[in-house]
Phi, psi and omega in degrees: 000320187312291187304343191301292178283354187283320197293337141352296167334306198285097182262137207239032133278293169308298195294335169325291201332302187292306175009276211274355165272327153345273193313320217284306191312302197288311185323283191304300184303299230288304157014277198274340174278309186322285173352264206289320180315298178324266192329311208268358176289289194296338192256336176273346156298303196269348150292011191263192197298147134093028187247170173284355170234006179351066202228107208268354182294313169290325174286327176313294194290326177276352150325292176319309204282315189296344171292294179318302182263024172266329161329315196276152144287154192289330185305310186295345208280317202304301171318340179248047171207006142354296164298302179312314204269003179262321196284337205273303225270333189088000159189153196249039145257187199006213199306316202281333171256014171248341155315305186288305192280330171294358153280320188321328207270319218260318200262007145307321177310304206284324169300259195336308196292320169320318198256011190235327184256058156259310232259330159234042161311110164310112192304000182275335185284341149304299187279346167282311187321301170326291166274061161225026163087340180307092185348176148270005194271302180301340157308325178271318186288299187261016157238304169309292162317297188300334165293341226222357201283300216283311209288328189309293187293351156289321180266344144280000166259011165295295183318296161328280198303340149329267178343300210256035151249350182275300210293332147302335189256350168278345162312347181297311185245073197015063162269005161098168152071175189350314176278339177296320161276345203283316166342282192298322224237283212281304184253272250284306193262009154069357218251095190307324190316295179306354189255324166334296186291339170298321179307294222269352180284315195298330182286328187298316218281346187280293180345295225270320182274169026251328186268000191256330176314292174319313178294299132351261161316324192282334172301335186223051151250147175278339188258000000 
């Protein structure tokens, strides 16, 4: 009876609403993170000690900036990185100004993880490619990646699921969508249903990128 008059509460038109400001968020980021983490995976793989670009001066520093804004909490990075998400988005509110700081966040994460399953590629298999004549382009494109697919794709749903607890913590400062209401509705306004039902959207929406993530990986995996 309780939950009953609670679910009252709840215009379910606003929860659609956020829903699909959700989906908008983790999409558009996870995009543009897969984009740059990948590039940025890949050059820390192949700059590092005993790689096909080794330049270790260069693997230090771009070590360093992915350590530092792996570092920051996304609540502090999203307020100092304001101006930037004003200048890019033209605004640091709703769906459009919560993009720019969750790729800031994710994809330095999403790099290590790039660089961490490149790193257990077997090198002989690398060094068979060499000698049969293989660019480094091609090495990277028709060896790496492809040795590297199951893990890869274990780490963007790693990455996803990342994405949609930041897309929740951006509601502190009106980035829209789930958390942003459970925020305004569930703690400003006291109305627990609603912050129930925001949950039980999140857990869903993590199930469902966790199970397709899985699923993924058990497809291109070899063993």
């Amino acid at each position: 009876m309780t939950l009953r008059m609670s679910l009252e509460n709840i215009v379910w038109s606003e929860v659609w609403q956020a829903s699909k400001d959700t989906l908008k968020m983790v999409g558009a980021s996870l995009l543009f993170t897969i984009i740059i983490g990948l590039l940025l995976g890949i050059v820390l793989f192949l700059t590092s000690k005993r790689q096909l670009l080794a330049q270790p001066v260069v693997y230090f520093l771009l070590s360093l900036v992915v350590n530092i804004l792996r570092s920051v909490p996304f609540i502090i990075l999203m307020i100092m990185i304001m101006p930037v998400t004003k200048a890019i988005t033209g605004t640091t509110l709703g769906v459009q100004g919560s993009i720019p700081p969750l790729v800031v966040a994710a994809a330095p994460f999403f790099a290590r993880l790039v660089e961490t399953s490149l790193r257990e590629v077997d090198r002989g298999v690398i060094e068979a490619a060499q000698a049969m004549g293989a660019s480094r382009l091609d090495i990277v494109r028709r060896v790496l990646l492809l040795e590297a697919r199951p893990s890869l794709l274990a780490g963007v749903t790693i990455t996803a699921v990342t994405l949609v607890s930041y897309t929740a913590m951006s509601g502190v400062i009106g980035g829209g969508g789930l958390g942003d209401l459970a925020l305004r509705y569930g703690y400003q306004r006291f109305q627990t249903d609603v912050m129930v039902v925001t949950v039980i959207l999140l857990v869903i929406l993590v199930q469902l990128l966790q199970m397709a993530g899985d699923y993924l990986v058990r497809r291109f995996s070899r063993k």
